[in-house]
C-alpha distance (Angstrom), angle and dihedral (degrees) to the residues before:
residue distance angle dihedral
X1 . . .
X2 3.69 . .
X3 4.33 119.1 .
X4 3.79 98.6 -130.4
X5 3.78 105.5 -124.7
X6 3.93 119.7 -124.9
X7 3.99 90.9 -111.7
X8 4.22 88.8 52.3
X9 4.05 86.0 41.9
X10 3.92 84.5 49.6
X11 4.29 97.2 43.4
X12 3.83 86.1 50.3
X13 3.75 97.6 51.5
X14 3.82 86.2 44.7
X15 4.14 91.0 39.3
X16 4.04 84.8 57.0
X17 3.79 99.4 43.0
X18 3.31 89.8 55.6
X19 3.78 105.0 36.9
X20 3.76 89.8 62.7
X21 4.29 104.8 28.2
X22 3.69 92.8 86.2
X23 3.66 100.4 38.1
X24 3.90 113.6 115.0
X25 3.46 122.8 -134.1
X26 4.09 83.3 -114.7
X27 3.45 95.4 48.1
X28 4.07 90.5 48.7
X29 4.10 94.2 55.3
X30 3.49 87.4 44.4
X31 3.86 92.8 58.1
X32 3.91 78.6 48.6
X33 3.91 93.4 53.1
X34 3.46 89.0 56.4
X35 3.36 103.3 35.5
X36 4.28 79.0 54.5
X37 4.14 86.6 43.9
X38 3.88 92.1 59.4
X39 3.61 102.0 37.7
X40 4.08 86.0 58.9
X41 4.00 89.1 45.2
X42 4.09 93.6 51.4
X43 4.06 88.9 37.5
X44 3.84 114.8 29.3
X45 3.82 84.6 -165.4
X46 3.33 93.5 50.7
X47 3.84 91.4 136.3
X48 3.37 99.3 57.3
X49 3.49 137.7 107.5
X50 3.94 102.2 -64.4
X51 4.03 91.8 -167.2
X52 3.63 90.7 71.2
X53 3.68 86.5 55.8
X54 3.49 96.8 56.9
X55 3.57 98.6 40.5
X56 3.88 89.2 93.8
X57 3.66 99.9 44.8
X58 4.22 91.3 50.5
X59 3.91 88.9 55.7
X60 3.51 89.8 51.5
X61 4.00 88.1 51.5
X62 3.52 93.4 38.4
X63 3.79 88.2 52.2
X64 3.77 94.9 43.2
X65 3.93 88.4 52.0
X66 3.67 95.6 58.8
X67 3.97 88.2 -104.4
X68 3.75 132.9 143.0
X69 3.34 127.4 -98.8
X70 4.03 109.2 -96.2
X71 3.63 109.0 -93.5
Protein backbone atom coordinates (compact mmCIF):
# COMPACT_ATOMS: atom_id res chain seq x y z
CA UNK A 1 0.00 0.00 0.00
CA UNK A 2 1.34 3.35 -0.75
CA UNK A 3 1.41 6.35 2.37
CA UNK A 4 -0.20 9.20 0.46
CA UNK A 5 2.24 12.07 0.70
CA UNK A 6 1.04 15.54 2.12
CA UNK A 7 1.44 17.22 -1.48
CA UNK A 8 -0.94 14.13 -3.09
CA UNK A 9 -3.26 14.59 0.19
CA UNK A 10 -3.16 18.39 -0.73
CA UNK A 11 -3.76 17.95 -4.95
CA UNK A 12 -6.74 15.73 -4.03
CA UNK A 13 -8.42 18.10 -1.66
CA UNK A 14 -7.74 20.79 -4.29
CA UNK A 15 -8.64 18.14 -7.34
CA UNK A 16 -12.19 17.74 -5.46
CA UNK A 17 -12.87 21.38 -4.65
CA UNK A 18 -12.55 22.14 -7.86
CA UNK A 19 -14.08 19.22 -9.71
CA UNK A 20 -17.41 19.99 -8.14
CA UNK A 21 -17.32 24.21 -7.39
CA UNK A 22 -18.53 25.02 -10.79
CA UNK A 23 -20.94 22.31 -11.29
CA UNK A 24 -24.63 23.55 -11.61
CA UNK A 25 -27.26 22.06 -9.92
CA UNK A 26 -28.50 21.08 -13.69
CA UNK A 27 -25.43 19.88 -14.74
CA UNK A 28 -25.12 17.63 -11.36
CA UNK A 29 -28.69 15.71 -11.95
CA UNK A 30 -27.76 15.34 -15.30
CA UNK A 31 -24.54 13.42 -14.38
CA UNK A 32 -27.20 11.53 -12.24
CA UNK A 33 -29.54 10.86 -15.30
CA UNK A 34 -26.90 9.29 -16.89
CA UNK A 35 -25.28 7.76 -14.37
CA UNK A 36 -29.24 6.22 -13.85
CA UNK A 37 -29.31 5.70 -17.95
CA UNK A 38 -26.24 3.33 -17.85
CA UNK A 39 -26.83 1.47 -14.82
CA UNK A 40 -30.34 0.32 -16.55
CA UNK A 41 -28.36 -0.41 -19.94
CA UNK A 42 -25.54 -2.73 -18.11
CA UNK A 43 -28.44 -4.21 -15.70
CA UNK A 44 -31.95 -4.31 -17.27
CA UNK A 45 -33.15 -4.86 -13.69
CA UNK A 46 -31.43 -2.26 -12.49
CA UNK A 47 -34.43 -1.14 -10.36
CA UNK A 48 -34.89 -3.96 -8.56
CA UNK A 49 -34.38 -5.03 -5.28
CA UNK A 50 -30.46 -4.85 -4.94
CA UNK A 51 -30.54 -6.96 -1.51
CA UNK A 52 -31.42 -9.98 -3.33
CA UNK A 53 -28.39 -9.39 -5.32
CA UNK A 54 -26.14 -9.35 -2.66
CA UNK A 55 -27.52 -12.04 -0.75
CA UNK A 56 -25.04 -14.47 -2.49
CA UNK A 57 -21.97 -12.49 -2.29
CA UNK A 58 -22.54 -11.84 1.84
CA UNK A 59 -22.71 -15.71 2.35
CA UNK A 60 -19.69 -16.05 0.59
CA UNK A 61 -18.11 -13.29 3.01
CA UNK A 62 -19.80 -14.51 5.85
CA UNK A 63 -18.43 -17.95 5.04
CA UNK A 64 -14.96 -16.73 4.23
CA UNK A 65 -14.93 -14.86 7.68
CA UNK A 66 -15.46 -17.86 9.72
CA UNK A 67 -19.22 -16.69 10.23
CA UNK A 68 -22.47 -18.55 10.43
CA UNK A 69 -24.71 -18.99 7.98
CA UNK A 70 -27.60 -16.20 8.31
CA UNK A 71 -30.34 -17.56 10.27
Amino acid sequence: MLRPSPLLDDFETTYARERTAARTPEEAMAIVAALWNEAVALNPDFPSDWREDLEADLAIARAINGLPPKP
